[in-house]
C-alpha positions in Angstrom: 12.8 25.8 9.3 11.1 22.7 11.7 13.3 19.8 11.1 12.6 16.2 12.8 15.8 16.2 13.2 18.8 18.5 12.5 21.6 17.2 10.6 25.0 19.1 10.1 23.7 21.4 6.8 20.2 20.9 6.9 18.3 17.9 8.2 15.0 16.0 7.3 12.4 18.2 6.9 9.2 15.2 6.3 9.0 11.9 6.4 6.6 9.6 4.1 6.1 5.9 4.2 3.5 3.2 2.4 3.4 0.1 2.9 2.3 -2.4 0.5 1.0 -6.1 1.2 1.6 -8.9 -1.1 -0.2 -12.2 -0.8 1.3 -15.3 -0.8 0.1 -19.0 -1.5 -3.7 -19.4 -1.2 -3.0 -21.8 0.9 -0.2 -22.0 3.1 0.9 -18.2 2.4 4.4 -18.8 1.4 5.7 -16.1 -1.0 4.0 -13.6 1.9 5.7 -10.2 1.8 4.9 -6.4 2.5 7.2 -3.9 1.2 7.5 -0.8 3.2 8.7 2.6 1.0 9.9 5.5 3.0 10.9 8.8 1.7 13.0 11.4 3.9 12.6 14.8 2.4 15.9 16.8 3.4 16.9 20.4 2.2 19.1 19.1 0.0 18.0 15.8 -1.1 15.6 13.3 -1.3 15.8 9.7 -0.1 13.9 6.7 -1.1 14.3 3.6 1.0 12.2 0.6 -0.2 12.3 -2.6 2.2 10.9 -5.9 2.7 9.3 -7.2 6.0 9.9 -4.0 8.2 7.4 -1.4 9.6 8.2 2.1 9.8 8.2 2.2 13.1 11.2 -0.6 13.2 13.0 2.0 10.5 12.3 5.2 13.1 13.6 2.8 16.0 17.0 2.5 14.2 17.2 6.1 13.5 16.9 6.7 17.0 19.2 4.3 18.1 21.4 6.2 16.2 20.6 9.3 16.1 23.8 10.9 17.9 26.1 9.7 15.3 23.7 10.9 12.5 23.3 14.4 14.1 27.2 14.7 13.3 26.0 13.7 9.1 25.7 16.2 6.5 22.9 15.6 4.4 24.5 13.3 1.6 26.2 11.7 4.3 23.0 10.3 6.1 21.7 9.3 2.2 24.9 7.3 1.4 25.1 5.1 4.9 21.2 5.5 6.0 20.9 1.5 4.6 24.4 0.5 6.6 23.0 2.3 10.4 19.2 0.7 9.4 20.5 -3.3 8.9 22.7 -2.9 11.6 20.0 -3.3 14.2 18.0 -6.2 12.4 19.0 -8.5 9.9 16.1 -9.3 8.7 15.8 -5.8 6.5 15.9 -6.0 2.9 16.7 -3.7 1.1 15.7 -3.2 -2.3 15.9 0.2 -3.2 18.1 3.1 -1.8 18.3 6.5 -4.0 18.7 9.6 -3.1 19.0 12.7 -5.4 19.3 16.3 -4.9 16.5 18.5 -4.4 
């Protein structure tokens, strides 16, 4: 099996992200927002990641500032700390939403 990358029993398999805009004031934009929802499909599980004010691209940086340390994860592992290693390198994630559930 391909894998993005390899984790200690398995490893991500696919990777899916939307990103969804929210408008703010008409008129001075406050309330301004897009929410950013990225699934990693694993062998094992399934994680769901739903954040405020990031790109995917800034999630993907993270991973691959970490990605040593995350090789050395089994699967569940990388689901329960994938929000701690992603706010690490920028506060300004939010994160609303982190499930994960076996496949």
């Amino acid at each position: 099996m391909e894998y993005i990358f390899k984790l200690v029993d398995g490893g991500v398999t696919n990777i899916y992200d939307y990103t969804e805009h929210y408008d703010g004031c008409d008129t001075c934009g406050f309330g301004e927002s897009n929410c950013t929802t990225v699934t990693f499909y694993l062998d094992y599980f399934t994680l769901t990641l739903e954040y405020e004010n990031s790109t995917i691209s800034d999630l993907l940086k993270s991973i691959g500032k970490h990605i040593d340390d995350i090789k050395l994860m089994t699967e569940e592992e990388f689901c329960k700390n994938a929000e701690t290693f992603l706010n690490a390198d920028n506060s300004n994630y939010i994160c609303i939403d982190d499930s994960y559930y076996y496949n």
